[in-house]
C-alpha positions as CSV (number, residue, x, y, z in Angstrom):
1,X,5.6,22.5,-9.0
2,X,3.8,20.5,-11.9
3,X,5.2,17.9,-13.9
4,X,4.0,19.7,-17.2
5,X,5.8,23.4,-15.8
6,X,9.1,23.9,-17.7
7,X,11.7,23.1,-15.0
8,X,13.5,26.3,-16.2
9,X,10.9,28.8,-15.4
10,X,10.7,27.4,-12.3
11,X,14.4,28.5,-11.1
12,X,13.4,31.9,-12.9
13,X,10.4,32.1,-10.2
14,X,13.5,31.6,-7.3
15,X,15.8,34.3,-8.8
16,X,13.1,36.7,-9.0
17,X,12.9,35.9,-5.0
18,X,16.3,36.4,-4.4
19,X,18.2,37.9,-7.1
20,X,21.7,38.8,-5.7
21,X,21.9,35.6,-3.6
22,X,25.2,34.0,-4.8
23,X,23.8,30.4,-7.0
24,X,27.4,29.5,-7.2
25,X,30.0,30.5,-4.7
26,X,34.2,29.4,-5.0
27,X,37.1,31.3,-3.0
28,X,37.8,33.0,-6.5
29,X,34.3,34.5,-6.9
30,X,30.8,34.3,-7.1
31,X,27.7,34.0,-9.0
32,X,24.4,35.4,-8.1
33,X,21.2,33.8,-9.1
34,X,20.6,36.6,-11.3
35,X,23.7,36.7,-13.2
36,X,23.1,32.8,-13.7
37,X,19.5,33.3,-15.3
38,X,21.0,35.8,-17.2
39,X,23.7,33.2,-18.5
40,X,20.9,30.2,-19.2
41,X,18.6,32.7,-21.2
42,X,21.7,33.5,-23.4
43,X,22.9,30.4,-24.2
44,X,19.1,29.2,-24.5
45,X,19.2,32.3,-27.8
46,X,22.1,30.9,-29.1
47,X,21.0,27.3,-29.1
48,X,18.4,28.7,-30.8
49,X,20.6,30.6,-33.6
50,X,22.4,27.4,-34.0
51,X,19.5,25.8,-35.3
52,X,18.3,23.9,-31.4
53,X,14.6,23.4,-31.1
54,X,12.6,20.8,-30.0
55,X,13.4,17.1,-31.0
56,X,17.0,18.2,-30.9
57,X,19.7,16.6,-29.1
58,X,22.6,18.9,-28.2
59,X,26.0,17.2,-26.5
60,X,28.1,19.3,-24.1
61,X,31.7,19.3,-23.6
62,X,33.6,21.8,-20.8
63,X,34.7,21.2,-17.6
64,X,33.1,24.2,-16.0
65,X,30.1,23.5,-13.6
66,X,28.6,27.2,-14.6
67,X,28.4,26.1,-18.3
68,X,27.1,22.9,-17.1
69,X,24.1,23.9,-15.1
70,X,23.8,26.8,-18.0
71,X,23.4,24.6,-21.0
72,X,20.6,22.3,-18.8
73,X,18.4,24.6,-18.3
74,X,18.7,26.4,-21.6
75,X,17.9,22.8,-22.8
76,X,14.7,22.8,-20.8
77,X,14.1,26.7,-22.5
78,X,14.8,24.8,-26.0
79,X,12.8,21.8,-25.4
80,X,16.0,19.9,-26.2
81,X,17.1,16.7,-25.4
82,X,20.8,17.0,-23.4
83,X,23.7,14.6,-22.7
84,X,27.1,15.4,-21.5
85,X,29.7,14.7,-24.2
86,X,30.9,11.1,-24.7
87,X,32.7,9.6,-28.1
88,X,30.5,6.3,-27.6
89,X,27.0,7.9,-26.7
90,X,25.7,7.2,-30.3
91,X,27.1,4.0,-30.4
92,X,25.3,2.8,-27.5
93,X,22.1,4.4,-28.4
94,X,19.7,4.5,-31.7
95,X,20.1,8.3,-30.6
96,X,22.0,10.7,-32.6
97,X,23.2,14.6,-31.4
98,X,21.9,17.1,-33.5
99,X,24.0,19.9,-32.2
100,X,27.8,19.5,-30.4
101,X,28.9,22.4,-28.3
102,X,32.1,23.2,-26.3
103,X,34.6,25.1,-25.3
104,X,38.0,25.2,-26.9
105,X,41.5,27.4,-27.2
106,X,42.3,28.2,-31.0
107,X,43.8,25.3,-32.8
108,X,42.4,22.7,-30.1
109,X,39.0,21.7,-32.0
110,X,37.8,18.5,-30.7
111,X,37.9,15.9,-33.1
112,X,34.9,15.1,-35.2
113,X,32.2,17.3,-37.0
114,X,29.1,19.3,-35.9
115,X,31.4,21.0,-33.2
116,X,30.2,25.0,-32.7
117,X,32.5,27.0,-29.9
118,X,31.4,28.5,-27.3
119,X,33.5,31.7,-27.0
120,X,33.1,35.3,-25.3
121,X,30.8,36.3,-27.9
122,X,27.9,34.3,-25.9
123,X,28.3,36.8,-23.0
124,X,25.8,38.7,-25.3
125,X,23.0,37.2,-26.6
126,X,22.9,36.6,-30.6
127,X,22.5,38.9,-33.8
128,X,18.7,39.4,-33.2
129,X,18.2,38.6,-30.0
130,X,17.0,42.2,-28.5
131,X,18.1,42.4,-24.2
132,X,14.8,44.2,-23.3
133,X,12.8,41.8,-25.2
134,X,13.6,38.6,-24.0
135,X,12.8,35.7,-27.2
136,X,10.0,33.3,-25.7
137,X,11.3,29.7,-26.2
138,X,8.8,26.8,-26.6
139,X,10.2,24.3,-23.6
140,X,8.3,20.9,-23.9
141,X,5.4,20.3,-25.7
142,X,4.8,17.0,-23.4
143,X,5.7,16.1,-20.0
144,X,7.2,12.9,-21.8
145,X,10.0,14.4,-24.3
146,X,13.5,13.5,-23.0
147,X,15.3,16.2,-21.4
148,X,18.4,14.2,-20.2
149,X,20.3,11.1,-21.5
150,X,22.4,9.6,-18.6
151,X,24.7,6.4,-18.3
152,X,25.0,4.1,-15.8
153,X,27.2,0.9,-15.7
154,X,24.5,-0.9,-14.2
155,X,25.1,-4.2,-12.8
156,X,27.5,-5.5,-15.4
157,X,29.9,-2.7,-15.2
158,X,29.2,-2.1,-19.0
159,X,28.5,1.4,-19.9
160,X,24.9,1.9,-21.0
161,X,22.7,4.8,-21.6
162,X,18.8,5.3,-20.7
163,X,16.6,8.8,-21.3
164,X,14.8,10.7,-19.0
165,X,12.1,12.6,-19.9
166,X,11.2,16.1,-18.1
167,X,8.7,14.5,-15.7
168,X,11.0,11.8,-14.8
169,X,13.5,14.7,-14.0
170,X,11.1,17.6,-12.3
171,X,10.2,14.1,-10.1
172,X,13.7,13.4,-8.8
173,X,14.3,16.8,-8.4
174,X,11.6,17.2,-6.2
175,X,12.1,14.6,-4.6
176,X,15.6,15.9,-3.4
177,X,13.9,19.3,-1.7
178,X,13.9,17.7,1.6
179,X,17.8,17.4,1.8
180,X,17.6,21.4,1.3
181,X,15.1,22.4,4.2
182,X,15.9,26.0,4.8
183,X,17.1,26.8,0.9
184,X,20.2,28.7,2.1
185,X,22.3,25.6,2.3
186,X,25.9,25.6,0.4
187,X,26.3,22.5,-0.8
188,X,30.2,21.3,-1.9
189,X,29.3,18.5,-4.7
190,X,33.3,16.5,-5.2
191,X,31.4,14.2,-7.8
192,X,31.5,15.8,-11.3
193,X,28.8,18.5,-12.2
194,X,27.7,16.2,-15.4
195,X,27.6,12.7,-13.1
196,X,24.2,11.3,-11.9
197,X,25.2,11.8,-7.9
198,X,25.2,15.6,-8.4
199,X,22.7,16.3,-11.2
200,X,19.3,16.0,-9.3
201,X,20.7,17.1,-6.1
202,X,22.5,20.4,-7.7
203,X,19.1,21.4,-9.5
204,X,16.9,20.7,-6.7
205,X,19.8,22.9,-4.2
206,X,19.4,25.9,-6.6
207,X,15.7,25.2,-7.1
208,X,15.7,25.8,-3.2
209,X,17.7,28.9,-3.2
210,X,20.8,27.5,-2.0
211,X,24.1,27.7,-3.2
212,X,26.5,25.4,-5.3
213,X,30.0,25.9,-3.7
214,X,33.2,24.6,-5.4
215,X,36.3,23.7,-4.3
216,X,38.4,21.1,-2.7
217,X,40.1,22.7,0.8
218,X,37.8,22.2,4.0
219,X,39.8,25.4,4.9
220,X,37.8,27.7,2.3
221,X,34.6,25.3,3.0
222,X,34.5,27.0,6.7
223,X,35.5,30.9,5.8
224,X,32.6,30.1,2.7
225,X,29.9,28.4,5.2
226,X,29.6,25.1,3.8
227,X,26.5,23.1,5.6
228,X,26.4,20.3,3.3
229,X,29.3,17.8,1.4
230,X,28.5,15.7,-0.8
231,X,31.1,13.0,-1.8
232,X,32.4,9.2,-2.5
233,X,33.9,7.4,0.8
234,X,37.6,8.0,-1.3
235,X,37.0,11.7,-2.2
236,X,36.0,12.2,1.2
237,X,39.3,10.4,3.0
238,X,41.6,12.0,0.5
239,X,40.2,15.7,1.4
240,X,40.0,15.7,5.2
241,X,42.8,16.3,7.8
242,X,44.2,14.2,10.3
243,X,43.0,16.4,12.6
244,X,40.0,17.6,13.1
245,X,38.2,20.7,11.7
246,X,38.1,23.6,13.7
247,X,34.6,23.1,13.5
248,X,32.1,20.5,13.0
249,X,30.2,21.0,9.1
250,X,26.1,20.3,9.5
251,X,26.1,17.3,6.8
252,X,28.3,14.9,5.0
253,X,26.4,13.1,2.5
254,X,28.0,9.9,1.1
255,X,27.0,8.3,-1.8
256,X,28.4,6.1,-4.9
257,X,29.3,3.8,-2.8
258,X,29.1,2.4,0.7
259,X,30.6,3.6,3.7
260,X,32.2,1.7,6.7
261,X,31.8,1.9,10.5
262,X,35.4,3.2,10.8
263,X,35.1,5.5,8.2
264,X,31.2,7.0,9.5
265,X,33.3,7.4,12.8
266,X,35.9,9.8,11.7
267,X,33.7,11.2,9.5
268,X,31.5,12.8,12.6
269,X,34.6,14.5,14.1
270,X,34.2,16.8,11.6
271,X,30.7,16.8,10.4
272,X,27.4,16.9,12.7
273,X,25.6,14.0,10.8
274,X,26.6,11.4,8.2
275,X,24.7,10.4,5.8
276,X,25.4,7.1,3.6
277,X,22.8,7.5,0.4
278,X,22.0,4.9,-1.5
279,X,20.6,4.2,-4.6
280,X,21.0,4.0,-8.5
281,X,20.6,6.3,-11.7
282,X,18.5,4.2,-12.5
283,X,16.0,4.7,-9.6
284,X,17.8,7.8,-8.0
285,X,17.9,8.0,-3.7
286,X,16.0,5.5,-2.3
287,X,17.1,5.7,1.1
288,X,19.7,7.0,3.5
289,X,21.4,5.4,6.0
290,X,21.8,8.5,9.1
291,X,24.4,8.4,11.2
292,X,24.8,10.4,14.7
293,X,26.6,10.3,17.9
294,X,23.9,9.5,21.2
295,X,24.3,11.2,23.9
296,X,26.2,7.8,25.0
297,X,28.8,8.1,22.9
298,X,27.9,5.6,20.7
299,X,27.0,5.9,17.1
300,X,23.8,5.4,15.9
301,X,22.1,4.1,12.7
302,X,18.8,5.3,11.4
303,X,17.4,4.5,7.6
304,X,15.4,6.9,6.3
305,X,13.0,5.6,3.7
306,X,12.2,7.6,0.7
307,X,9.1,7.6,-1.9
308,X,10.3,4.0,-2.9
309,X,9.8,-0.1,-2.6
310,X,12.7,-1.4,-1.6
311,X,12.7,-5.3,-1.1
312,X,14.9,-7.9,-0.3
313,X,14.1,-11.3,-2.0
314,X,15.6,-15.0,-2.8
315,X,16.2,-16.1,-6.2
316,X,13.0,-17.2,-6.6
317,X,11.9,-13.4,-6.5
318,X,10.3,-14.7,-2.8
319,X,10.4,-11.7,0.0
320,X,13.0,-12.9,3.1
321,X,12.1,-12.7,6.5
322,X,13.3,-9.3,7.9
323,X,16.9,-9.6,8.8
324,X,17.6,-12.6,6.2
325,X,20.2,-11.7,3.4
326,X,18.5,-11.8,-0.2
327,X,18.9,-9.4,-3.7
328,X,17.8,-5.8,-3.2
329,X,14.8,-4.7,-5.9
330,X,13.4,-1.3,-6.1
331,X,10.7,0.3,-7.6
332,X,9.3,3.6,-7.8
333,X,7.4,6.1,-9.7
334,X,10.4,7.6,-11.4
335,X,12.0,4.5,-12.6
336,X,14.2,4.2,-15.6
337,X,12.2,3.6,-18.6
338,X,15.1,0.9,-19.2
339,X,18.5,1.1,-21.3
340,X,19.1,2.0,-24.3
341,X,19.8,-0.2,-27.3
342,X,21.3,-3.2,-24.7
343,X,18.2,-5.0,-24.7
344,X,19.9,-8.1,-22.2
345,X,20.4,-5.7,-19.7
346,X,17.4,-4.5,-19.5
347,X,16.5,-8.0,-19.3
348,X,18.2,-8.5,-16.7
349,X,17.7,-5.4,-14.8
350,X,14.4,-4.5,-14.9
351,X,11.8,-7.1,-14.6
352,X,8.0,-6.7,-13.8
353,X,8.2,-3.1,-12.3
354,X,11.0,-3.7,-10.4
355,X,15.4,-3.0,-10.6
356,X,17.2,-5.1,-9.3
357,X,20.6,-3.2,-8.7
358,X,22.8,-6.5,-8.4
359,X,23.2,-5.5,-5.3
360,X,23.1,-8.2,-1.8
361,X,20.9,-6.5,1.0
362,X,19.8,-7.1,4.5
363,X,16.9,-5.3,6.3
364,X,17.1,-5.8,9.8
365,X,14.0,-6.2,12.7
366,X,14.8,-2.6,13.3
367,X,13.9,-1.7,9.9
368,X,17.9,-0.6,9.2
369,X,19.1,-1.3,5.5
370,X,22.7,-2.7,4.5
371,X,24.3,-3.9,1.5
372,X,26.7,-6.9,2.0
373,X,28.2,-7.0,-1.6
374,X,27.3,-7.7,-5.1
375,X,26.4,-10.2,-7.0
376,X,29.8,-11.0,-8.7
377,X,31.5,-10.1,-5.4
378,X,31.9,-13.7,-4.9
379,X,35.5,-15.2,-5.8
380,X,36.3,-18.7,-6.2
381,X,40.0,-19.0,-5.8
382,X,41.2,-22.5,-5.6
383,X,37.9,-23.9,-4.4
384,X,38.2,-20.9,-1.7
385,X,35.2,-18.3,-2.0
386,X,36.1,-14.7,-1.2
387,X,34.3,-11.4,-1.1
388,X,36.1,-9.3,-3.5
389,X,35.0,-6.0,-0.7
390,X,37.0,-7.5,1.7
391,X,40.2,-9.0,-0.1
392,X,39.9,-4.6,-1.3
393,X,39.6,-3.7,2.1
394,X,42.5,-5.9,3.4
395,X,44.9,-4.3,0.6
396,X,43.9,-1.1,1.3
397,X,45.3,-1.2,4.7
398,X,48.6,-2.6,3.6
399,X,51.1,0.0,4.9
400,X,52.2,1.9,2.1
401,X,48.7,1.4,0.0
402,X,47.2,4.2,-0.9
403,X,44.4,2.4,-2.9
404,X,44.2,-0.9,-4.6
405,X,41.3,-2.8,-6.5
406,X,41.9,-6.8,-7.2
407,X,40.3,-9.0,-10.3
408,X,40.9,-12.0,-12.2
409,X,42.8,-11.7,-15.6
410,X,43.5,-15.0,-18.5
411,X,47.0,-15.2,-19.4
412,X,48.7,-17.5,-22.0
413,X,47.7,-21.0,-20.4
414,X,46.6,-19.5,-17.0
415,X,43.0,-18.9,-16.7
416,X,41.3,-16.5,-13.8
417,X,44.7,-15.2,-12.6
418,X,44.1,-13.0,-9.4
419,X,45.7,-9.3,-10.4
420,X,46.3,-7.0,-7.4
421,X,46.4,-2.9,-9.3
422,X,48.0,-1.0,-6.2
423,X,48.6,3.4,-6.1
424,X,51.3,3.1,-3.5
425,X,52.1,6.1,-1.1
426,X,54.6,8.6,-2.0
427,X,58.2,6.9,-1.1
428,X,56.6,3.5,-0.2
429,X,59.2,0.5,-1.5
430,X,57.4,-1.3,-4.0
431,X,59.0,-4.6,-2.8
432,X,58.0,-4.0,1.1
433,X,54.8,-3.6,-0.1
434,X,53.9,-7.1,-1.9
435,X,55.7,-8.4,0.9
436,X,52.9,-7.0,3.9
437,X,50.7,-7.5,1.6
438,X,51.0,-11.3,0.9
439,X,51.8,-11.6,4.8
440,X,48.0,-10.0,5.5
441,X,46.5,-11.6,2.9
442,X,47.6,-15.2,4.0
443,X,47.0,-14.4,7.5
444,X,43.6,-13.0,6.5
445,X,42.3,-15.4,4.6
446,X,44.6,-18.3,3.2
447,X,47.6,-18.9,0.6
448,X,45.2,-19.0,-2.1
449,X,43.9,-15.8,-2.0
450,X,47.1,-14.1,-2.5
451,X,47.3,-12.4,-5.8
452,X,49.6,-13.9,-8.3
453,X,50.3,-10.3,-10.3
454,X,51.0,-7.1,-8.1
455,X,51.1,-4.2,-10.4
456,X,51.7,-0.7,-9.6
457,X,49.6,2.4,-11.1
458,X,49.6,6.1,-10.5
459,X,46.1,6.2,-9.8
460,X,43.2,3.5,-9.5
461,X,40.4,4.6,-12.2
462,X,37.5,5.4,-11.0
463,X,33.8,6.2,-12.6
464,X,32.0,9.5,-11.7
465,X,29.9,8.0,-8.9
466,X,33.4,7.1,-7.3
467,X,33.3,3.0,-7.6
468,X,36.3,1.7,-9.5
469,X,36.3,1.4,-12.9
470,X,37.1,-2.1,-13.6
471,X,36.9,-2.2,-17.1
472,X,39.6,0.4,-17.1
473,X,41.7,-1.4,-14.4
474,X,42.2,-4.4,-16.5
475,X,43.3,-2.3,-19.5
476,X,45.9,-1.1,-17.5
477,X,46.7,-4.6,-16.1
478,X,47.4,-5.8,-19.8
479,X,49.2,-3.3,-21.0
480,X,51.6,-3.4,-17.8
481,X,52.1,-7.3,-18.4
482,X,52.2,-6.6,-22.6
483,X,55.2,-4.2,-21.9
484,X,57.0,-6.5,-19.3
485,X,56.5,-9.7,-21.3
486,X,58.3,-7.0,-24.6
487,X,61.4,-6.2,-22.4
């Protein structure tokens, strides 16, 4: 597949090999590839209609992966630039949305202007629009116009945005073909259709032939032939029995975040391999960590390295000795052009062909890659310095924790309080809880480390890709100490 070839027609050249193969399959339905071509050529006519043509940037708001995958490729048709819908988008980009679309109940209009609906009327194509003469859209008229604006938190945990032109994009999806040898994999994606994890993978899995499946019971993932998973290490835990499967699923692949020993173990009761990927919107997969069970019974550990440079250097930007600790960079040919309108970060981010991810890495003699934390993973709590991973890690296996995320938060003359945000299990006592968890805290580490603030949340916020979101956290922090400081 060339760079220059409109990604589009190339998923028109796989349905016309197999038409009535399901593209997207759930326990409610299905839909075949042809029915799904037939969907992106519409909505590519009534882009068009609406005024869509190249240069344009069109925004998309629904929660339905069908429209999602729909609207990209009708983007591609259009030669349109296309971001998933976000009230801040041109606010932190110079880049302004031409055209907003969604879908939306009478009365419910989302808020703002240049909304157009996306109703039943574009089951059918548009006044003018003829079915046996299908319109011939212009795509791309350079490798180099932006198809896709993504975000990323980066390694500040502020949102940002970068664009990625067609090239960039027919190059990550390409370089995702090998997860999808055969082409009839099904492929259950828990990350959000819109979110980075799933984009390239999705395309390049219907690019193959294979099928998207959704849904969220391992019971239907069986009956439907699932072979591959692709999830966050919490998605993952919260899905799967105690028990295992009746049997074993080909892959799990686990990305957004890393994966520990204990979890890789239970995870191959009920999948054949485990995969830990790793890597970053802004350079995509850049390796996998592979995880099997020998013929010993032990588990074993093999990285597979991608089309990428990945090195691990001191803060003089000086390669380490293999099995030294360091700061991961990466580089490789479809690199982030950088961020848009935060010029610091990109600063900071990119430097001399290279991202550095924030990320703490190790390559050992065996040529096996491993993150040991970030950055700003590092706590100093009375003179005491903590890894934040493993003060999580700790709370997390407080009995009665379901999930729990810690930071440091000013209050009026306290500066760098430590804030413990804890979901607690269903019927767990809130007061038996901060009670085991100071006890393995202290034990753990030492007095200081104990949290001065336990707070108690329905749910821990998390980003797309699975990691917390911080930002978010602390919001919710404030606000719980605002309304007990107003009682």
């Amino acid at each position: 597949m060339e760079n220059q070839k409109n990604i589009a027609v190339q998923f028109f050249e796989t349905v016309r090999q197999h038409p009535e193969k399901p593209a997207l399959l759930s326990d409610s339905g299905r839909t075949t590839f042809v029915e799904l071509a037939g969907m992106i050529s519409v909505f590519a006519a009534h882009f068009e209609y609406n005024g869509v043509k190249p240069g344009s940037v069109i925004s998309i708001k629904t929660d339905d992966p069908q429209l999602i995958i729909a609207s990209l490729f009708a983007a591609a048709l259009n030669g349109s630039g296309w971001v998933y819908e976000n009230a801040e988008f041109e606010r932190l980009s110079d880049v302004q949305v031409t055209h907003k679309f969604a879908m939306w109940d009478e009365g419910e209009q989302p808020k703002g202007d240049r909304w157009i609906r996306i109703d039943e009327t574009w089951k059918r194509p548009p006044p003018g629009y003829a079915p046996d003469k299908p319109p011939r859209f212009p795509g791309y008229q350079s490798g180099d116009d932006i198809w896709v604006y993504l975000p990323s938190s980066g390694t500040t945990g502020t949102p940002k945005y970068m664009e990625f032109s067609h090239s960039n994009m027919v190059a990550r999806i390409r370089a995702c073909f090998d997860e999808f040898p055969t082409g009839d994999e099904k492929c259950v994606f828990l990350f959000a259709q819109h979110s980075p994890p799933t984009l390239f993978r999705a395309l390049s899995l219907l690019i193959r032939g294979g099928s998207l499946v959704y849904g969220l019971d391992p019971a239907v993932w069986l009956t439907l032939g699932v072979s591959h998973v692709f999830a966050s290490p919490r998605q993952i835990q919260e899905l799967l029995p105690e028990d295992a499967l009746p049997r074993k699923i080909h892959k799990a692949l686990i990305g957004g975040d890393g994966m520990s020993e204990a979890l890789a173990a239970a995870l191959l009761q009920n999948f054949e391999t485990v995969v830990n990927t790793y890597g970053a919107t802004e350079t995509s997969i850049v390796l996998q960590n592979r995880k099997i069970i020998a013929e010993d019974g032990a588990m074993r550990t093999e990285t597979l390295w991608r089309d990428s440079d990945v090195e691990i250097v001191d803060d003089a930007g000086q390669l380490v000795a293999p099995g030294g600790e360091g700061f991961v960079r990466i580089r490789n040919a479809y690199l982030a052009p950088g961020y848009l309108k935060n010029a610091s970060a990109e600063r900071q981010s990119f430097r001399d062909g290279w991202f550095y991810p924030g990320d703490k890495g190790i390559i050992t003699q065996d040529g096996v890659f491993a993150t040991i934390g970030r950055q700003t993973d590092i706590l100093n709590l009375g003179g005491i310095k903590v890894n934040i991973n493993l003060l999580e890690f700790t709370l997390q296996a407080v009995p009665g924790v379901k999930d729990a995320i810690v930071f440091l938060l000013d209050e009026e003359g306290k500066q760098n309080v430590l804030v413990a945000l804890i979901q607690a299990d269903e019927g767990a006592v809130k007061p038996d809880v901060i009670f085991e968890a100071k006890i393995m805290l202290a034990s753990a580490f030492s007095s200081e480390v104990v949290p001065d603030r336990f707070i108690f949340t329905q749910a821990i916020p998390r980003i797309a890709s699975g990691k917390p979101d911080r930002k978010a956290c602390i919001e919710q922090a404030k606000a719980a100490r605002d309304s007990q400081k107003s009682k």
